[in-house]
N, C-alpha and C positions, 0 to 999 in steps of 0.2 A: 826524515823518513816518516816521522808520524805524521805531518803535513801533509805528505804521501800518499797515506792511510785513509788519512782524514777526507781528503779527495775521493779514494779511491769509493769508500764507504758511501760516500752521498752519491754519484754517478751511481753505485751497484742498487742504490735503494729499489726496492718491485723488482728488481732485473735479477739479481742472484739468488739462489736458495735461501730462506729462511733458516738454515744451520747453518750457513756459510757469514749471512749479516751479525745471526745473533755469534757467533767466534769472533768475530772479526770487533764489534762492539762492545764485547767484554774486555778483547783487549788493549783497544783502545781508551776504553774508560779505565782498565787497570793501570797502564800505562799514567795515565794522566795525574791519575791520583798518587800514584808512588812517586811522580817529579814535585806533586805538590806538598809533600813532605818532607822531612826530614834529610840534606844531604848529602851533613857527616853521618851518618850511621848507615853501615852496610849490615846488610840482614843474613846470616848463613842459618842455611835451615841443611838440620843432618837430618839425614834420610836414612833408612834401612829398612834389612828385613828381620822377625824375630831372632834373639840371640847372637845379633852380632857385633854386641857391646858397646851400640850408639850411648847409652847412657854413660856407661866408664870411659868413654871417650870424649866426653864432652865433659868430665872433671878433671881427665886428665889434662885436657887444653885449659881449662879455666883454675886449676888449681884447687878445686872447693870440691866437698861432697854434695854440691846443690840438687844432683840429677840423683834420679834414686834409682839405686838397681840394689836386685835381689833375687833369690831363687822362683820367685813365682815369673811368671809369662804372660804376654808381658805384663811389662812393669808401666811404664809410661802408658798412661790414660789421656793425658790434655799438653798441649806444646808445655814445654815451661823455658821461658827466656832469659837467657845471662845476660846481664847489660854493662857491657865499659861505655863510661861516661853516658849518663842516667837526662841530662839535659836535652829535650828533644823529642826522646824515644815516646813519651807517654802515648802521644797521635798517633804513632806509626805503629804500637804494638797494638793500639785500638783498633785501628784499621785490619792488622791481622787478626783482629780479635784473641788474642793471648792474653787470659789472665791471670797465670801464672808467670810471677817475674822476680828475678834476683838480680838487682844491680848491684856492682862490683863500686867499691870506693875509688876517690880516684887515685891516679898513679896504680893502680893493681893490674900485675903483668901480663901476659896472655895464658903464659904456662907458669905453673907454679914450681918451687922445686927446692925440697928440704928446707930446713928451719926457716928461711928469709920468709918461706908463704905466711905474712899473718896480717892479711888484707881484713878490713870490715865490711863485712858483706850486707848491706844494705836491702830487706827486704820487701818489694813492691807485691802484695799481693791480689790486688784487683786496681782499678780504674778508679776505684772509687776511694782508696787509704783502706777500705776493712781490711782486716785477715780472717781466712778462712782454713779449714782444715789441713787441706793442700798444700797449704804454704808452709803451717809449724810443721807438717811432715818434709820439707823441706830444708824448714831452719834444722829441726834437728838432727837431719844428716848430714851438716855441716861443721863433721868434724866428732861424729857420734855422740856429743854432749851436751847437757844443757844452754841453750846461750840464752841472754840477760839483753831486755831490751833496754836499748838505750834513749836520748831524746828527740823524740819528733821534730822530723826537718822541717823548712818552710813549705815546701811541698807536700804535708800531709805526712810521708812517709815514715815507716820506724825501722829506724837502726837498730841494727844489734850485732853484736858482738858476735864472730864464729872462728875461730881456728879454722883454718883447713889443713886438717890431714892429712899425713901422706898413708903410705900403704895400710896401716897400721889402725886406720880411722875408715877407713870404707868396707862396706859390707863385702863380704869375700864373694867369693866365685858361687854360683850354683849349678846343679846339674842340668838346666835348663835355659842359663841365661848366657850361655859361652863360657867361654878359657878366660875370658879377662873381664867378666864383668863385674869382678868383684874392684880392686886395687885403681886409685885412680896415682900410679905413682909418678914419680920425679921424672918428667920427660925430657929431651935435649937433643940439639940438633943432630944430625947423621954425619958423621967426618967426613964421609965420601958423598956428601951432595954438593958439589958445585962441577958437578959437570955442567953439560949443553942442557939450554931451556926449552920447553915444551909446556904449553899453557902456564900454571904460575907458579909450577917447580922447578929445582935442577934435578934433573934426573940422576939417580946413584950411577956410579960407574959398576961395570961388571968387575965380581972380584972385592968389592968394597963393604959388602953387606957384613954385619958384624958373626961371629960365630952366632950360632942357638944357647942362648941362653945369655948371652953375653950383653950388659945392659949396658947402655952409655953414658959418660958423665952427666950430671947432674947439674943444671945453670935456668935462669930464669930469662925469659928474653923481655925486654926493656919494654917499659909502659910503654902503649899507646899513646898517642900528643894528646894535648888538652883537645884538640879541634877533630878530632877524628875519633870516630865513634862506631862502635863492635855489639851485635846483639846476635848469641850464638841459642837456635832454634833446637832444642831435645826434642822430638816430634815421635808418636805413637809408629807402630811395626805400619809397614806398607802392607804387608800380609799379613796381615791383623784379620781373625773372624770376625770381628765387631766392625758393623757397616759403618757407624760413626769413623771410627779411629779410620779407616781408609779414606772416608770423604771428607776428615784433617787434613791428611796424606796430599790428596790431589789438588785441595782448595789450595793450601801453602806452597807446595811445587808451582803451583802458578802466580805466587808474589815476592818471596821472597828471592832476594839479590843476589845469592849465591846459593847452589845446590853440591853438597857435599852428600854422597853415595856413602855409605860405609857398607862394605861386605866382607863377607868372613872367607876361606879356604873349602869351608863346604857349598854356602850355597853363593860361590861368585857369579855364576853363569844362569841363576835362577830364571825363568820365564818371566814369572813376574815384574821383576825388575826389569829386563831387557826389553821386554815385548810392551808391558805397561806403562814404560815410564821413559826411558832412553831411546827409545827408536821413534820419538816425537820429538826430539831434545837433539837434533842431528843441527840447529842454528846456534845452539847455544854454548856450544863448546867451550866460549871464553869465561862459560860463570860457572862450569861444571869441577867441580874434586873429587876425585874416588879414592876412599881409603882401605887399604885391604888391611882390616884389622886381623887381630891372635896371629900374627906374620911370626910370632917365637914360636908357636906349633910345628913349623916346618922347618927341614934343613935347604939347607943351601938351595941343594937341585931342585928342589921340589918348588921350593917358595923362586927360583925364576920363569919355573915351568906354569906354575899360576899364575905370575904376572903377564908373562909372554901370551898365553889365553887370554885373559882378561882383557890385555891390550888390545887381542886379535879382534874378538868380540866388539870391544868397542869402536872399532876402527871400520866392521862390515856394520856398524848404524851407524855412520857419520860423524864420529868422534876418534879421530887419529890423532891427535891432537892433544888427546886428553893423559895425562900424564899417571900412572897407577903408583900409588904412595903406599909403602907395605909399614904395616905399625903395629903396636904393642900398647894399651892401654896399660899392659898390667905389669910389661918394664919399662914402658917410658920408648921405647922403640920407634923413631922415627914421628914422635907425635911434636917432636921443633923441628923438622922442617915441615911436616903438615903446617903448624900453628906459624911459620913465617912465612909461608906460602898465603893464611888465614890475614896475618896482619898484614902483609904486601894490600891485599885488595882494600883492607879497611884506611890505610892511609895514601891508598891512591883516588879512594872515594869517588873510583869510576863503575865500581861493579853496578849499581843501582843502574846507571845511566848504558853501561853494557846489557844488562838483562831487560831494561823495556828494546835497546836495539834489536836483540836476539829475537825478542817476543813479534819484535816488528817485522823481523826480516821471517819470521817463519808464518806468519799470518800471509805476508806479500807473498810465500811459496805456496801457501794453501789457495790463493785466489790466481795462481800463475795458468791452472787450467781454465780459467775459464778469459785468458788474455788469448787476445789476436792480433793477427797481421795487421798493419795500417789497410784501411779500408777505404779507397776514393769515392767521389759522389757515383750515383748510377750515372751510367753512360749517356751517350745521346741516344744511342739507339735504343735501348730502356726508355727515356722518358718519349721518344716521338712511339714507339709501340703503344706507351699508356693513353696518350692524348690520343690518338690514333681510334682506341678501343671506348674511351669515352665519350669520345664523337660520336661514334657509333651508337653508344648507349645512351645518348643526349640527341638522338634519332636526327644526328646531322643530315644524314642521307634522304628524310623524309621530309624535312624545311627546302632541301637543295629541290627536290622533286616540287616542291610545290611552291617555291620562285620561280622552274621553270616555267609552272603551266601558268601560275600568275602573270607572269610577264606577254605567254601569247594569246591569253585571255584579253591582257589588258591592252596588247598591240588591236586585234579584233575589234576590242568595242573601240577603238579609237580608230582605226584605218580601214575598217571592212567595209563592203557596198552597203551605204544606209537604209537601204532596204531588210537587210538581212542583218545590220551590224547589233540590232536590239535585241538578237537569239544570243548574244554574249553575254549578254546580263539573265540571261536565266539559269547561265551555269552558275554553281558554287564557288566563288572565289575561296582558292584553295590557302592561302594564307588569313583569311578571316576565320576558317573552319578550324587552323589552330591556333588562333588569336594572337595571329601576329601581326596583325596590321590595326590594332585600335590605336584611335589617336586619343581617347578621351584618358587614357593612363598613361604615366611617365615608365618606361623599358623598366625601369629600376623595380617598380612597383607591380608591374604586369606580370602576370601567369600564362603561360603555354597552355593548349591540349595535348602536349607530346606526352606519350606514355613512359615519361624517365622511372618514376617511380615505379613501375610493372613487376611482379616479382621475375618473371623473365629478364630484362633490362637490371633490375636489382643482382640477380643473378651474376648476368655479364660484368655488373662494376667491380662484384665479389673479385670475379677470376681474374681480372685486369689488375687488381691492388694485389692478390695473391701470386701472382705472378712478377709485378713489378716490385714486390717488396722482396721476392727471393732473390731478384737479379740485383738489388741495392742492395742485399745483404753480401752477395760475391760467397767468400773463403773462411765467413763468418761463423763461429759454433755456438752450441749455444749455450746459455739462454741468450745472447746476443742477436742470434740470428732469429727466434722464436718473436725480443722484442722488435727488431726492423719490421719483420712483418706483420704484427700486431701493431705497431705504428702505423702501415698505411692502409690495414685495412682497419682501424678504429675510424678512420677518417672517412668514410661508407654512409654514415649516415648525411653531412654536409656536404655530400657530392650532390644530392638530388635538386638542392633548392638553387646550390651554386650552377652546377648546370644548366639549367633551368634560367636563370638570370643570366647567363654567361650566352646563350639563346633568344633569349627578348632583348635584349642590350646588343646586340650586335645588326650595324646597319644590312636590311636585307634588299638594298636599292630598290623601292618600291615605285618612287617616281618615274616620268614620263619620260621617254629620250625626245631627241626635237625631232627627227623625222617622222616622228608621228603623225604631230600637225603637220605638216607639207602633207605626207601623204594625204591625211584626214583633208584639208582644202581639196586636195586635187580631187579623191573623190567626190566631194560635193560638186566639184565643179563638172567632172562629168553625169553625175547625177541630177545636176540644174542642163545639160544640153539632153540627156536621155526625156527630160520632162517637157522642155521646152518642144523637143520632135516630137515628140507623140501632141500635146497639145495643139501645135501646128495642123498636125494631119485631123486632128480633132477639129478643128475649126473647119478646114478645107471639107471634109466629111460631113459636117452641118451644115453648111454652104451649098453642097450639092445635095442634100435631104430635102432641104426646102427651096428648093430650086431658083436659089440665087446665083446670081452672076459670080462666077470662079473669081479664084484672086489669080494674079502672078506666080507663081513659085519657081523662086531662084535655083537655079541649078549652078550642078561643080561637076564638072567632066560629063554632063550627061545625067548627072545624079543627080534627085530633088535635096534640095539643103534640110528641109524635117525629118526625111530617111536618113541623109548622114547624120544628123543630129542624134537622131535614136541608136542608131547603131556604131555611132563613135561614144558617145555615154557609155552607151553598154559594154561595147571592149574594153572602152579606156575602165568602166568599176570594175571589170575582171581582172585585166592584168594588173591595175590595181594595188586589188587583192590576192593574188598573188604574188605578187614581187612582197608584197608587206606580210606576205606568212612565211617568204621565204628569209626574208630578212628578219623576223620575229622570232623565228626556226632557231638562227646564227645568234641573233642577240640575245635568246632566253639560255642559250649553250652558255657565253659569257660569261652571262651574269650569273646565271650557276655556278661557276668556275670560282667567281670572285668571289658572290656568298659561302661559299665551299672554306676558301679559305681563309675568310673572316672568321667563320665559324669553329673551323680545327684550331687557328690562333688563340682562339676564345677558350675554349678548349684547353688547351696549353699551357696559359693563363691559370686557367682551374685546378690544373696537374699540380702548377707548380705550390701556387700560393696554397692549395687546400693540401696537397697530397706530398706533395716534393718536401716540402721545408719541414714538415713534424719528421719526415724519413731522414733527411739529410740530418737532424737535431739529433737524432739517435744512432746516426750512423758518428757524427763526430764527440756524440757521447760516448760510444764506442772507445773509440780512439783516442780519448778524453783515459778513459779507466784503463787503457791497457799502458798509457805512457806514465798512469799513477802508477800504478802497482810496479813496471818496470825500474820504477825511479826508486821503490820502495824496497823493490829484491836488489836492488844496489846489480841489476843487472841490463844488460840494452838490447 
């Protein structure tokens, strides 16, 4: 899935929103970083909101008065971390930056519970070995009494000695901090949990909930393995007025491995919490707990009428799934099966690897809007439109025109009556005017006079790529659709020199057909009998001037042979030239034809290499991102 991601992220780079890269990056790089740590250790970070006995609830799971509560509000200032089995954690508490930390000895249970609690509580107070303030206000709520340090481990760290307490050792209740935030007492499992499972409880059977007021036996539940490792998060009110304590609140929500909810009977259905927190949390159902703590404040009806809400609640933001656990920090009430629900995840050592999934699969939901349909190349009829239109813009029509007249210019001075054929070279050859016919540069290296570059012509390429990039984009939304068509019109600038090239490069059949010369001989040769008659009668003419003796002159029917001379010359250069203009007419059509189509080929040629393949890159980068992110939402 994060492979996935990781794809999806490079194809979206430039193309998606910059809020959409930068989410999508952080949590990828969160992701990455929490696999590269630590993991046996599952991280539970308990959440709440003021007063609803997140601290006595996290003694009563842990057995110890480490977490401090008391009449003021809140209490908690800075996370402080409970650590079963301490080898490991140091990296990963660094990384959440927590430095406040109480590691538990080992074999020390999850819940504690009458006399057997007398674990030594090992305390980590910074990264560094010091201790600070914060932390002997720590130690010495563990167990209300002095404790006596012991000797420094090989790690730096200093043990000491704490009793944990039971009810009798924790600061009591205040009028401020909840119904239980005082007592962190003797917890134990629910009799009636092993019904049907739903996320990582059994749900109580109805009917089973113990009377009000009625506490449950007292038992400890079994260390933790040596290999599996528990860091439970005490973390400041979510509804904290201090900006700080809330940008703890959101930074941790977004790394730690497990998120445990605690709410109370008053504020279960707070905004805050639902709106700010859980209705973004609709992937992550399998790392979520909710615990409705002070659950002894309520009777029976009442306390299933709260839950049945709360479920509802959480079921309309995408958590049905999510199991509602009613507990008692200050009888022990349902805080072992919270706490075996807590060890299931820490020695299944999947939640880590659950929560980057979650993370991942809600990142893939957040980029699902901007996925699309498979998208195929533009059509045929798309690209012969575009080639079509850059023909046109690459002044195909005005090279065809003036092959035409090239061709019956050049039929003329080669076929016409040589008397007259020398007024063809006064005209302009129309292919030298746009320098299409020098031979002293190779096509590759030659320049046009076609006006491609014109902002008129520039114009046209504009609407041609503007248009053929919408039809390559199809059913496409955007920003996908935004970049196809920025794709082919980025490409605007390299049309002009390619076209251009794509136009000198292409053969414009310049040379001579062979009827020419035929024709060309025959008119000389009627122009050698039109010269030869007229000279004749010129002779005959001077002969009788100077009153010499006539010559002979042969006749044909009647007719002097120097008269037919002259005036068979003479018809024969007319029809001639005719027949060779009429046929120059037909041939200059031709060969238009064919340079027409060399040319649009060329053309075509241009579309694809310059215009088509940056478009088709981005059309199947397209397609590229949407089959990431689909593989990623684990959906098709």
């Amino acid at each position: 899935m994060l492979a996935h991601l990781h794809e999806a992220s490079e194809l979206g780079a430039e193309r998606l929103p910059p809020e959409e890269l930068e989410r999508l990056r952080r949590t990828l790089e969160r992701a990455g970083r929490r696999r590269s740590l630590s993991a046996d250790h599952t991280v539970v970070g308990i959440f709440g909101p003021t007063g609803s006995g997140k601290s006595s609830l996290v003694n009563a799971l842990s057995g110890t008065g480490a977490a401090r509560v008391a009449v003021r509000r809140p209490t908690t200032s800075e996370p402080l971390a409970l650590v079963w089995g301490s080898s490991g954690s140091d990296e990963l508490l660094d990384w959440l930056e927590v430095r406040q930390r109480v590691a538990l000895p080992e074999g020390a249970p999850l819940v504690g519970g009458g006399p057997a609690r007398e674990p030594r509580v090992l305390e980590v107070v910074a990264p560094g070995g010091g201790r600070t303030d914060a932390a002997l206000d720590a130690r010495s709520d563990l167990g209300g009494r002095e404790t006596h340090p012991g000797a420094e481990g090989p790690d730096g760290r200093v043990a000491h000695d704490a009793p944990v307490g039971g009810t009798d050792q924790l600061d009591g209740p205040g009028p401020e901090d909840g119904h239980d935030a005082g007592a962190a007492a003797t917890p134990a499992p629910d009799p009636g949990a092993r019904g049907s499972r739903r996320g990582f409880f059994r749900r109580r059977r109805r009917g089973s909930t113990p009377a009000a007021g009625q506490e449950p036996a007292q038992h400890l539940l079994p260390a933790l393995p040596d290999t599996a490792g528990l860091i439970l998060l005490d973390l400041p009110d979510f509804d904290s007025t201090a900006v700080a304590h809330r940008e703890t609140v959101e930074r941790l929500a977004g790394m730690v491995d497990v998120l445990l909810w605690v709410v109370d009977p008053q504020k279960y259905a707070d905004a805050a919490l639902h709106h700010g927190f859980l209705r973004d949390l609709a992937t992550h159902e399998a790392v979520i707990l909710v615990a409705l703590n002070q659950a002894d404040r309520l009777d029976p009806e009442d306390l299933e009428a709260v839950l049945s809400s709360l479920a509802g609640i959480l079921a309309g933001e995408g958590l049905p799934g999510v199991d509602v656990v009613p507990v008692s920090a200050r009888t022990g009430r349902g805080v072992g099966e919270l706490a075996g629900g807590i060890r299931e995840l820490a020695e299944s050592r999947a939640a880590a690897m659950r929560r980057v999934a979650a993370d991942a699969e809600r990142a893939a939901g957040d980029l699902l809007p901007f996925v699309a349909e498979h998208v195929a190349a533009p059509s045929d009829a798309a690209r012969a439109a575009l080639s079509a239109e850059l023909g046109m813009a690459a002044g195909v029509p005005v090279v065809v025109d003036a092959v035409r007249s090239a061709y019956r210019r050049d039929v003329h001075a080669t076929t016409g009556w040589p008397v007259t054929r020398w007024l063809a070279g006064l005209r302009p050859d129309p292919l030298r005017r746009l320098n299409l016919r020098r031979q002293d540069v190779i096509p590759e290296l030659r320049r046009s006079s076609l006006p491609v570059g014109d902002p008129a012509q520039q114009a046209r390429v504009g609407q041609a790529l503007r248009v053929f990039g919408d039809a390559a984009a199809g059913g496409l939304r955007d920003p996908w659709r935004t970049s196809v068509r920025d794709a082919a019109l980025s490409t605007s600038p390299e049309l002009t020199d390619a076209l251009d090239a794509a136009v000198t490069g292409t053969d414009l059949e310049t040379g001579r057909s062979r009827w020419w010369g035929v024709f060309g001989v025959l008119q000389w040769i009627a122009f050698a009998a039109l010269v030869a008659g007229l000279a004749w009668l010129g002779l005959l003419a001077g002969l009788a001037f100077l009153q010499l003796p006539a010559l002979e002159v042969p006749r044909v029917e009647g007719f002097p042979l120097p008269t037919l001379l002259i005036l068979g010359g003479l018809v024969a250069g007319v029809l001639l030239a005719v027949v060779a203009a009429l046929l120059a007419r037909w041939g200059a059509g031709r060969r238009a034809s064919r340079v027409r189509r060399k040319l649009l080929a060329a053309c075509s040629r241009v579309a694809a290499d310059v215009v088509l393949h940056p478009v088709l890159d981005e059309v199947d980068r397209c397609n590229a991102f949407s089959a990431a992110v689909r593989a990623a939402s684990q959906r098709s």
